[in-house]
C-alpha positions in Angstrom: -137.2 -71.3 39.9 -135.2 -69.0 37.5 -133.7 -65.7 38.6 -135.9 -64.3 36.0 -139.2 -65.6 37.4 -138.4 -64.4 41.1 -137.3 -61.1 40.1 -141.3 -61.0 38.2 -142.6 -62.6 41.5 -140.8 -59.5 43.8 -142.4 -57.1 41.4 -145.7 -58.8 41.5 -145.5 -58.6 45.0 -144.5 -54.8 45.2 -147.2 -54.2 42.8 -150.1 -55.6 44.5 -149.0 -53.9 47.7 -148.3 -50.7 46.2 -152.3 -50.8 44.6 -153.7 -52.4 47.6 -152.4 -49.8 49.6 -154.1 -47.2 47.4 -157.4 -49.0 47.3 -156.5 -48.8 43.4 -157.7 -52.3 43.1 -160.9 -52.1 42.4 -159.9 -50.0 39.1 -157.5 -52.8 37.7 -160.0 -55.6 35.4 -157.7 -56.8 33.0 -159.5 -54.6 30.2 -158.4 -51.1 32.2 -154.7 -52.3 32.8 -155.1 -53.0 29.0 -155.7 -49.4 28.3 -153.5 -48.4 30.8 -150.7 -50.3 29.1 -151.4 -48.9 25.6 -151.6 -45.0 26.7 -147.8 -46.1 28.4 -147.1 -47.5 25.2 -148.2 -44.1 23.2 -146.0 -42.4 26.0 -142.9 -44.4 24.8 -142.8 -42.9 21.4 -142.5 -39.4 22.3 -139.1 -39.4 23.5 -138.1 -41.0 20.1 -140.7 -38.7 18.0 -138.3 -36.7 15.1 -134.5 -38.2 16.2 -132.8 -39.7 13.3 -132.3 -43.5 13.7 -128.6 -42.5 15.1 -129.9 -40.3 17.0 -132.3 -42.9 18.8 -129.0 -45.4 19.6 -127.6 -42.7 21.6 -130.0 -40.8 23.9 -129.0 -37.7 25.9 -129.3 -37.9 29.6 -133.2 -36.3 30.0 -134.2 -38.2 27.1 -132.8 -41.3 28.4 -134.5 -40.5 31.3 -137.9 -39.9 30.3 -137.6 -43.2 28.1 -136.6 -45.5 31.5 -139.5 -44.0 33.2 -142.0 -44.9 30.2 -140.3 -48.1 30.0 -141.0 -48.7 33.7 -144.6 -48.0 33.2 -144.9 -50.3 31.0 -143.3 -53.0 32.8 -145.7 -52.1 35.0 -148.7 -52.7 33.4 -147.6 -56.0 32.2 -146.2 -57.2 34.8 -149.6 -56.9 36.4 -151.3 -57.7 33.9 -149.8 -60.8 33.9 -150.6 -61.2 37.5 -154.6 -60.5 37.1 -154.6 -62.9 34.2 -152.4 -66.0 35.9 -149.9 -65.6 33.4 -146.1 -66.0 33.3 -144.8 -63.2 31.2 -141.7 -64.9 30.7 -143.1 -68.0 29.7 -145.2 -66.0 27.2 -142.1 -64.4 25.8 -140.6 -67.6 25.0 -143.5 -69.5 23.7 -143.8 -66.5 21.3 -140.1 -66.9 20.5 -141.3 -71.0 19.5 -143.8 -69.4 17.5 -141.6 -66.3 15.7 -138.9 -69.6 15.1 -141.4 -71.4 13.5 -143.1 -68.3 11.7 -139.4 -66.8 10.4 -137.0 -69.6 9.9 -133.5 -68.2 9.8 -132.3 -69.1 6.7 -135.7 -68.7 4.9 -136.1 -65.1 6.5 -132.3 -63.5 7.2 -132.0 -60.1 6.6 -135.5 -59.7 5.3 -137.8 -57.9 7.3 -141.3 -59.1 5.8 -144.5 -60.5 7.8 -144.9 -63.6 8.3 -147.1 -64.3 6.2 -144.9 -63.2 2.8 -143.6 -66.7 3.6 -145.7 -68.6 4.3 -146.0 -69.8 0.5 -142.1 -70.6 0.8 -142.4 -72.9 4.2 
């Protein structure tokens, strides 16, 4: 088992403790954490609403801040979403990576930031 998957399994574990504890439980089907995940993800932008693009590499302290929190949210919501749906988040990640190397072959693709599907007449 990889670091990486234990660290998701402790979280998983806090998670589910932390709900259960709450009697939140009953409010988490897959389609609320879902929602729940894409109001976090709305909450992201803001910190980042109006900074320039350098200004978004280098964050003041409260603005860092308020970013790691959002960012934790969603992690959250992810994470247990992954758990309600017997997923592996990881796993996910890097069968999407299989998919995005297939999708945007490197030499095909390099400093071009098209869809897909511009290329798809190329491949």
């Amino acid at each position: 088992m990889s670091e990486s998957t234990r660290e998701i399994e402790a979280l998983t574990k806090e998670l589910v403790e932390f709900f259960q504890e709450r009697d939140w439980t009953k409010f988490h089907s897959p389609k609320n954490i879902v929602m729940a995940l894409a109001s976090e993800v709305g909450e992201l932008i803001d910190p980042f609403r109006f900074l320039t693009e350098e200004e978004s590499f280098n964050l003041d302290e409260k603005t860092r801040n308020d970013v790691a929190d959002e960012l934790g949210d969603v992690m959250i919501f992810v994470t247990y979403l992954s758990h309600l749906l017997k997923m592996d988040p990881i796993e996910a990640a890097r069968e999407k990576m299989k998919k995005n190397s297939e999708r945007y072959p490197a030499d095909l693709v390099k400093g071009n930031k098209e869809k897909y599907t511009h290329y798809e007449t190329k491949l």
